[in-house]
C-alpha positions in Angstrom: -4.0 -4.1 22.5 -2.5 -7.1 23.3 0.2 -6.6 20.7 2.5 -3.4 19.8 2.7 -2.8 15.9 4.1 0.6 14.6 1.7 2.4 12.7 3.4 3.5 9.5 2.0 5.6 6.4 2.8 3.7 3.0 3.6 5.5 -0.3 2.9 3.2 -3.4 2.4 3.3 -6.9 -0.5 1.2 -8.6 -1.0 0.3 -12.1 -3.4 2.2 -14.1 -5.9 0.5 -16.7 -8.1 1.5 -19.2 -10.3 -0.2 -21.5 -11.2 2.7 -23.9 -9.6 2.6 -27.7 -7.4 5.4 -28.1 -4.5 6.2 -30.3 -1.5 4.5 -29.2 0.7 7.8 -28.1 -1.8 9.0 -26.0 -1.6 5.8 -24.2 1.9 5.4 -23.6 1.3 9.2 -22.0 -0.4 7.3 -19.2 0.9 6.9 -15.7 0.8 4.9 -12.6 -1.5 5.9 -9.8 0.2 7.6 -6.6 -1.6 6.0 -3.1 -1.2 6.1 0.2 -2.4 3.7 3.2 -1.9 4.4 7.1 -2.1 1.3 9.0 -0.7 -0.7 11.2 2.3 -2.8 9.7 2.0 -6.6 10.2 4.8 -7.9 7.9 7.4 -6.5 6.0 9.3 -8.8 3.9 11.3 -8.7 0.7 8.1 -9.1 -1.1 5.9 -7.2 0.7 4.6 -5.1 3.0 1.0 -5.9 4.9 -0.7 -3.5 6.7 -4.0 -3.7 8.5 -6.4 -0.6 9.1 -8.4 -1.9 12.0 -7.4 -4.0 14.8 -8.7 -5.5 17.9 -6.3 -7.7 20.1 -4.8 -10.1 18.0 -7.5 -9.6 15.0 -7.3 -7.9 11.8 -10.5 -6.5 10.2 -8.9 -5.2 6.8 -5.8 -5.5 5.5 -3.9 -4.8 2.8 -0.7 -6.5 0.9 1.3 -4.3 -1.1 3.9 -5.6 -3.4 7.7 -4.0 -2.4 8.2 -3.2 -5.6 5.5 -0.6 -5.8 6.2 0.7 -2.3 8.5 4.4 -2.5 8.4 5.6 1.2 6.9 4.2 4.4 6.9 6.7 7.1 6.7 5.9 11.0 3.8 7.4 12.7 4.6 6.9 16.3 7.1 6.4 18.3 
């Protein structure tokens, strides 16, 4: 690899949607959806944090762009 980027493990929460009726207190039970990506981090802004899952050289072949405010941990992988 042509280019050293830490590979970190990202804790997020994702909003959770549902297009059923139901009453409305059973709705306002809902929750947001815990996730977690491992990947290597490309950017890491005040907005955002990008990470890419596979790599070769200087090319991404998924990524993913998480909002900061949905982020609650990143973890280092490597050192």
């Amino acid at each position: 690899m042509s280019q050293k980027l830490p590979l970190v493990k990202v804790y997020w929460k994702d909003t959770c949607t549902d297009d059923r009726w139901m009453d409305f207190k059973d709705a306002a039970r809902e929750k947001s959806i815990a996730c977690c990506n491992v990947g290597w981090l490309l950017r890491k802004d005040k907005k955002e944090i990008v990470l890419t899952s596979m790599r070769h050289s200087k090319r991404s072949g998924f990524y993913v762009s998480i909002p900061r405010g949905c982020v609650t941990a990143i973890r280092k992988l490597e050192k």
